[in-house]
N, C-alpha and C positions, 0 to 999 in steps of 0.2 A: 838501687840507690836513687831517691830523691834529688831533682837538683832547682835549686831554688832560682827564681825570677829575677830575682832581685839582683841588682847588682853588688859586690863586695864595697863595704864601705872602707874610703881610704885611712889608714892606719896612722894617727900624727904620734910621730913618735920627734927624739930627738930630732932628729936629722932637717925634719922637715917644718921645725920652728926658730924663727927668728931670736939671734942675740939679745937679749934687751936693749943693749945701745942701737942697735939697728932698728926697733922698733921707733914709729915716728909718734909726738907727744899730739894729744889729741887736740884740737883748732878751736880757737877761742873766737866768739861769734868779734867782728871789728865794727865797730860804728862805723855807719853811712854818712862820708866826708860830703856834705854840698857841697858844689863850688857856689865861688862868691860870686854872686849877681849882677852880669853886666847892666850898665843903663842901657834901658830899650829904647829902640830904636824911634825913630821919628815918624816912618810908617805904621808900627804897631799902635804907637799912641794916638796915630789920626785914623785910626782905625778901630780902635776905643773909644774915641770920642764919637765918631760918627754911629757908633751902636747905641751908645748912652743915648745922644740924640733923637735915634729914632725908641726907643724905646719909653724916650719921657715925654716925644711928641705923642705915643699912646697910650697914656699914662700907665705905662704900667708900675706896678706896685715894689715895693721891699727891693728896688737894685744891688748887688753885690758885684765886687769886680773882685776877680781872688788871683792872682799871681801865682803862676801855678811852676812859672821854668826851675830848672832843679828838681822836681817834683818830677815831671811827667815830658816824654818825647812829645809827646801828641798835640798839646798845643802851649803858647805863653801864658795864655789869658782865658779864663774862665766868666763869666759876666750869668751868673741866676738872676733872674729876675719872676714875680708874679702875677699873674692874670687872676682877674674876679671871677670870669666864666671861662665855658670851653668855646665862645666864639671870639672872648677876649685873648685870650691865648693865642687863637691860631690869630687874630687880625696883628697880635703885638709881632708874632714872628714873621708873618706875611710882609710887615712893615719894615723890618731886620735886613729881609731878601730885597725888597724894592730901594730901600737907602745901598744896600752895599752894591749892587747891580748899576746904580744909577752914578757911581761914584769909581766904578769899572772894575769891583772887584765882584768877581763872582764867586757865589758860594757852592762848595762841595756837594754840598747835598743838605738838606732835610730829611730829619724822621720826625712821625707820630702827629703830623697835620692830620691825619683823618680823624681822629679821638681827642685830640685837641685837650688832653691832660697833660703830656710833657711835650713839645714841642721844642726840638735840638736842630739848631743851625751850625753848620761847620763851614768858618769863616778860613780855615785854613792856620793862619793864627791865633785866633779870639772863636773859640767856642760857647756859643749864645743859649742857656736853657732857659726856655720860657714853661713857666709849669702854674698850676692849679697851689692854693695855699696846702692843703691836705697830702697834698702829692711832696710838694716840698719838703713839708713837715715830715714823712713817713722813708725819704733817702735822707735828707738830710748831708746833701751836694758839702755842704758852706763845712761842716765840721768835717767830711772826710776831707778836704783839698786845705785846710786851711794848717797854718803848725802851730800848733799849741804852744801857746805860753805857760813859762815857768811858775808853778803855783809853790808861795813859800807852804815849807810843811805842818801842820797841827801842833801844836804845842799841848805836850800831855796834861791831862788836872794835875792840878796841886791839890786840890781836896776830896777825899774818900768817900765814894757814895754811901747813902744812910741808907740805914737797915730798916726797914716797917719791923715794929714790931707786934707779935702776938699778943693780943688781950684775950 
């Protein structure tokens, strides 16, 4: 007599299924409650400011500041800004680290100074990305972080498209 490998598959019989009432109704996804947004604080805003500053003392281009608490642990404030080249980039960010150092706060760290396309300062609070326009253009920072506003909906035609007709 053969005896197989396999192990005996369990048998659901009665016994071994649940009441219907005891079964639980399956979970309805719940919207994600923000909370409501305290006013920031006095130090994150002079700490905003003092990045804007350095950032327009090197000219750099297209600023955004996104408000990000609620959103993300990681930081409050988000600030993209753009560079013409890859030596303007890393001078805008290099100028980022020398204002906020000089001002006693120092920064976490730097990424992507060597290639001088994205250039990401972590301020602790204020997370500073200095990038290339192309670069920007291609993540596209500003629409994942930002919340969308309410678009009223289309209103369907009132009139029936025309038919070409065969000649």
């Amino acid at each position: 007599m053969a005896t197989s490998r396999r192990s005996p598959r369990p048998r659901v019989g009665k016994t071994t299924r649940k009441p219907p009432a005891a079964r639980k109704p399956p979970l309805k996804p719940v919207p994600a409650a923000r909370p409501a947004k305290t006013p920031r604080s006095a130090e994150l805003v002079a700490l905003e400011k003092l990045v804007l500053k350095a950032l327009e003392d090197m000219k750099a281009v297209n600023i955004k500041v996104l408000d990000v608490r609620g959103l993300t642990d990681v930081a409050d404030t988000m600030i993209v800004a753009s560079g013409t080249s890859d030596r303007h980039v890393k001078a805008v960010a290099e100028s980022v680290v020398v204002s906020a150092k000089a001002a006693g706060r120092r920064p976490m760290g730097t990424e992507g100074k060597q290639d001088g396309e994205w250039v990401l300062v972590d301020l602790q609070d204020v997370l500073v990305h200095v990038m290339l326009p192309r670069v920007r253009e291609f993540y596209a920072l500003e629409q994942l972080w930002e919340v969308p506003q309410a678009r009223p909906r289309p209103q369907p035609r009132a009139q029936p498209r025309k038919r070409a007709r065969a000649s």
